[in-house]
C-alpha positions in Angstrom: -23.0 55.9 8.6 -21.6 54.8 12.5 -25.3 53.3 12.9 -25.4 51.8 9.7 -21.7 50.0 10.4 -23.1 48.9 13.8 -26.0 47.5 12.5 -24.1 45.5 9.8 -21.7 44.2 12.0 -24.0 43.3 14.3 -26.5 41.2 11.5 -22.8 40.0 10.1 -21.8 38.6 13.8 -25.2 36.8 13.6 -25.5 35.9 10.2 -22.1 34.8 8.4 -23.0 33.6 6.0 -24.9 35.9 4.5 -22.9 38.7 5.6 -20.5 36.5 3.6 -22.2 36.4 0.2 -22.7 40.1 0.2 -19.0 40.8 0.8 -18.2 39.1 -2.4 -19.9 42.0 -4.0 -17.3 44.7 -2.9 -14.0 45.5 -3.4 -11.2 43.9 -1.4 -10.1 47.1 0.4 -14.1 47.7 1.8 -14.2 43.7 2.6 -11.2 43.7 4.6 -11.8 46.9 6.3 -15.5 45.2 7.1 -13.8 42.2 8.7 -11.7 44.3 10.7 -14.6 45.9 12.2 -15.7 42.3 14.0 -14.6 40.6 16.6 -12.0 37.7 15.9 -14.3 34.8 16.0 -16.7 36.9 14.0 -14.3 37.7 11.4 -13.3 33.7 11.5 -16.9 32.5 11.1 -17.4 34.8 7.7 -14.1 34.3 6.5 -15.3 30.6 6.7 -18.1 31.0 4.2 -15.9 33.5 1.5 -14.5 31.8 -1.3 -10.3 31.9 -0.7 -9.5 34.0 -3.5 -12.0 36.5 -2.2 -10.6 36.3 1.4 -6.9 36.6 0.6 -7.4 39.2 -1.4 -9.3 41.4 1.3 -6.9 40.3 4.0 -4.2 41.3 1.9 -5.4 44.9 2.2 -5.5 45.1 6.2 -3.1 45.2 8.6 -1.2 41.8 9.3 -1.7 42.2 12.9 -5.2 41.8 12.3 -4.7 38.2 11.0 -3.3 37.4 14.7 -6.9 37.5 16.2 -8.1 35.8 13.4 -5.7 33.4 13.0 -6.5 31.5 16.2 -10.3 31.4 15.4 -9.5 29.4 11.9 -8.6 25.8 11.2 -5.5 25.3 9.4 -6.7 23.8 5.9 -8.8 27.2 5.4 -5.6 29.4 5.6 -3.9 26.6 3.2 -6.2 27.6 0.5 -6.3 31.7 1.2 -2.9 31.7 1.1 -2.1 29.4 -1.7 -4.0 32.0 -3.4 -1.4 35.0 -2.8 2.2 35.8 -4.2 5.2 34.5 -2.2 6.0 37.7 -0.8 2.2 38.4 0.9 2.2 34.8 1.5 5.3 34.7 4.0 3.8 38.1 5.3 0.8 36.2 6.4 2.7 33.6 7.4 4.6 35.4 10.0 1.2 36.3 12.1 -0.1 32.8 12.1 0.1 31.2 15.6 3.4 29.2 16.0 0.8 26.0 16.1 -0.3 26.3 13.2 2.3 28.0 11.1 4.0 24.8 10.3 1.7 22.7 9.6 0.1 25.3 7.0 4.0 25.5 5.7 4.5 21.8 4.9 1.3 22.0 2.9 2.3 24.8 1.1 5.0 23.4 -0.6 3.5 21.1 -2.6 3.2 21.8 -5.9 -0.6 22.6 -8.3 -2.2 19.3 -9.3 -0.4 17.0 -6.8 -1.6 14.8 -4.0 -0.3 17.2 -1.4 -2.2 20.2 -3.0 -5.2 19.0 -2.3 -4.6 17.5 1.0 -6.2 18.6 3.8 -4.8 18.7 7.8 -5.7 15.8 9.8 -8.1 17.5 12.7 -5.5 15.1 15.0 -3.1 12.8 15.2 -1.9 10.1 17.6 1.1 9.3 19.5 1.9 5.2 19.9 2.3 6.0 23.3 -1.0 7.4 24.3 -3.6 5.1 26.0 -6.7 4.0 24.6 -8.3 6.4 27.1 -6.1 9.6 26.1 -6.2 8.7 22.3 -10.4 8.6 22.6 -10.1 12.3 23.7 -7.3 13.6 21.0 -9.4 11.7 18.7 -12.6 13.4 19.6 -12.2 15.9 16.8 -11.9 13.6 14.0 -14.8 13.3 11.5 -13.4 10.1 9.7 -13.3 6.4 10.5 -9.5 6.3 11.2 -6.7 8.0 13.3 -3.1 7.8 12.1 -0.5 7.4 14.6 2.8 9.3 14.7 6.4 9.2 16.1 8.4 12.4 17.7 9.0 13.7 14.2 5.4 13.4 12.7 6.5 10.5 10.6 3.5 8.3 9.7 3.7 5.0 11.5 0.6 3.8 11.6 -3.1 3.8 11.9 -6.1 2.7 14.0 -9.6 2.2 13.4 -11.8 4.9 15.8 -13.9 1.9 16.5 -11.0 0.3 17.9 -10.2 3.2 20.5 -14.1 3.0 21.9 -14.2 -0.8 22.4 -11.0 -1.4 23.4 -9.6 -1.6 27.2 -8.8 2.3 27.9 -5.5 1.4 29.6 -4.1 -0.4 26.6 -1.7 1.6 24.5 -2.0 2.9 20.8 1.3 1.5 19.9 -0.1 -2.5 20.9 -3.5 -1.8 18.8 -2.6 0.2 15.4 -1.8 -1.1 12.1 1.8 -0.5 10.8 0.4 -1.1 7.2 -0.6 2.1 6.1 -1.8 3.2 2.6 -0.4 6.1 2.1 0.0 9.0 -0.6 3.0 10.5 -1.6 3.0 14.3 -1.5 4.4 14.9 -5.0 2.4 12.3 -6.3 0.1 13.5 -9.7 -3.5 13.6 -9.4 -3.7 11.7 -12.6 -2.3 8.8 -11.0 -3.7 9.5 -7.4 -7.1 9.4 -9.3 -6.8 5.9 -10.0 -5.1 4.5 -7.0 -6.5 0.9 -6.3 -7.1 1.9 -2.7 -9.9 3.9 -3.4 -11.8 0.7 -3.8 -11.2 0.1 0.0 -11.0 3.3 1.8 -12.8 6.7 1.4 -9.2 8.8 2.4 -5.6 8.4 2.8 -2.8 9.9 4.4 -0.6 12.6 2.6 3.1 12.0 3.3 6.2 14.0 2.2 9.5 12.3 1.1 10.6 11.8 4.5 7.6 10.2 5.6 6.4 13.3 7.7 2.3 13.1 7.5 0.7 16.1 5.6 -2.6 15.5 5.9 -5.4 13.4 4.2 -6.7 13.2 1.0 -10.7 12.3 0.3 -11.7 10.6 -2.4 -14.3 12.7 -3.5 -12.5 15.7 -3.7 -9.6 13.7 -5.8 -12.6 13.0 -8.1 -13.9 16.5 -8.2 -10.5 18.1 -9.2 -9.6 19.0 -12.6 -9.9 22.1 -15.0 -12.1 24.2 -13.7 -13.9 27.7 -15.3 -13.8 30.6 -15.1 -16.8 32.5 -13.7 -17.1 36.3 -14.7 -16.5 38.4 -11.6 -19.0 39.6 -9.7 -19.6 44.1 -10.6 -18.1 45.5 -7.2 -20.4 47.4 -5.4 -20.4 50.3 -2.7 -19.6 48.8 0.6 -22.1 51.3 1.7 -24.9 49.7 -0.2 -23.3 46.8 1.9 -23.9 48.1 5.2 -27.6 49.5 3.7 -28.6 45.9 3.1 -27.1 43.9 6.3 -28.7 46.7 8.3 -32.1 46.8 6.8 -32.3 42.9 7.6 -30.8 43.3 11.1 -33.4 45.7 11.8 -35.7 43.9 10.3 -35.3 40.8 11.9 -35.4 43.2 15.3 -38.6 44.5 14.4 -40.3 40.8 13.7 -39.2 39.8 16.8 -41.0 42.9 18.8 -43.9 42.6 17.0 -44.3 38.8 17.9 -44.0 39.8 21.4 -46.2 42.4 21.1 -48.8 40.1 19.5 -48.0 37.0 22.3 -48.7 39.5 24.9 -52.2 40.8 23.6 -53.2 37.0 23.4 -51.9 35.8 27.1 -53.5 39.6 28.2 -57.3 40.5 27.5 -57.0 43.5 28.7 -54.5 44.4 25.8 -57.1 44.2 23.5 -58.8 46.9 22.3 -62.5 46.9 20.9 -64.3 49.3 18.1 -67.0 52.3 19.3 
């Protein structure tokens, strides 16, 4: 069984997400006592593939120290959705091991309600201050995946925005503050998906900032994912399986793929070597 577990986690460490896929075959208790057998940045990189529902419900079942490895190894808008899918209680338990980074951030999107704006809203990757220089902001922004960086005050109000093409042509000495927009688009938290879905701004811009009634900025909401959302239905569960048939399968390929690699070498080396080849009688 030890050299079975070794194997898995080995192939698992390699291969996430397939290790993934198969531990939405077993129960929650043999998937989290699985991840607890990686390393941190191991566990992150599976977690990463699971569905939510699947990964809160493992996590749920190991030990909440655990999450503190793990925590650091995880963007925030992943542990939005695991934990949106506990109860309070094991919520605020999780909660309590999350780096004091990310804790609050993951807080203020919790609070929004099912089927609003904020639900769906995901943290910005980085935000600016109106202070920063153009040089500065081009490395905080570095990060971002979208065409636009919002600017912030001391409180994490929204107070303004600035195209990313901006920061790399522009003089790197000049300041955010002198360059960004103060006319923002921007989405109230509490706001209803039915009327987010047909906000005019879509027509212009591909995402837009989440704030909460005091102006604090959320996060970002995509377009795409405002038009995906909606009823959705119910798949039958996947039959639960043995983790040990789990461990069977992620060794077999580990091995496998161990074995294929020899036997390359093994066939290079009789090519490069004449004398490694051997002739009938």
């Amino acid at each position: 069984m030890e050299a079975l577990q070794t194997l898995a986690v080995k192939y698992a460490s390699k291969h996430p997400a397939d290790a993934a896929r198969r531990l939405e075959t077993v129960s929650s208790a043999d998937a989290g006592a699985f991840l607890t057998e990686l390393d941190p940045g191991a566990a992150a990189a599976v977690i990463e593939k699971m569905s939510p529902s699947t990964v809160a419900a493992a996590l749920a079942t190991v030990d909440p120290t655990v999450l503190a490895g793990v925590a650091e190894h995880l963007p925030v808008s992943r542990w939005v959705l695991v934990l949106r899918c506990l109860a309070i209680e094991e919520r605020e338990t999780m909660m309590a091991y999350l780096p004091s980074k990310t804790a609050p951030r993951v807080g203020r999107l919790l609070r929004s309600p099912k089927d609003s704006a904020g639900f769906l809203a995901e943290p910005t990757p980085a935000v600016l201050s109106p202070e920063m220089s153009v040089g500065e902001a081009r490395d905080a922004a570095a990060g971002i995946t979208g065409p636009y960086a919002y600017v912030v005050d001391d409180d994490h109000r929204l107070i303004g925005v600035i195209h990313r093409k901006a920061l790399a042509t522009s003089d790197p000495r000049a300041r955010v503050g002198n360059l960004m927009s103060a006319q923002v688009t921007r989405i109230p938290s509490a706001a209803p998906l039915s009327a987010v879905r047909d906000h005019r701004a879509w027509f212009e811009f591909d995402q837009l900032p989440v704030v909460d009634g005091s102006g604090v900025l959320l996060g970002m909401i995509r377009h795409r994912n405002v038009r995906s959302s909606g009823p959705t239905h119910q798949t039958a569960p996947i039959s639960q399986r043995p983790l040990l048939d789990t461990f069977l399968e992620l060794g077999e390929l580990y091995w496998g793929g161990l074995t294929s690699v020899v036997a390359a070498m093994a066939d290079r080396r009789t090519e490069d070597d004449p004398r490694e080849v051997h002739h009938d009688a």
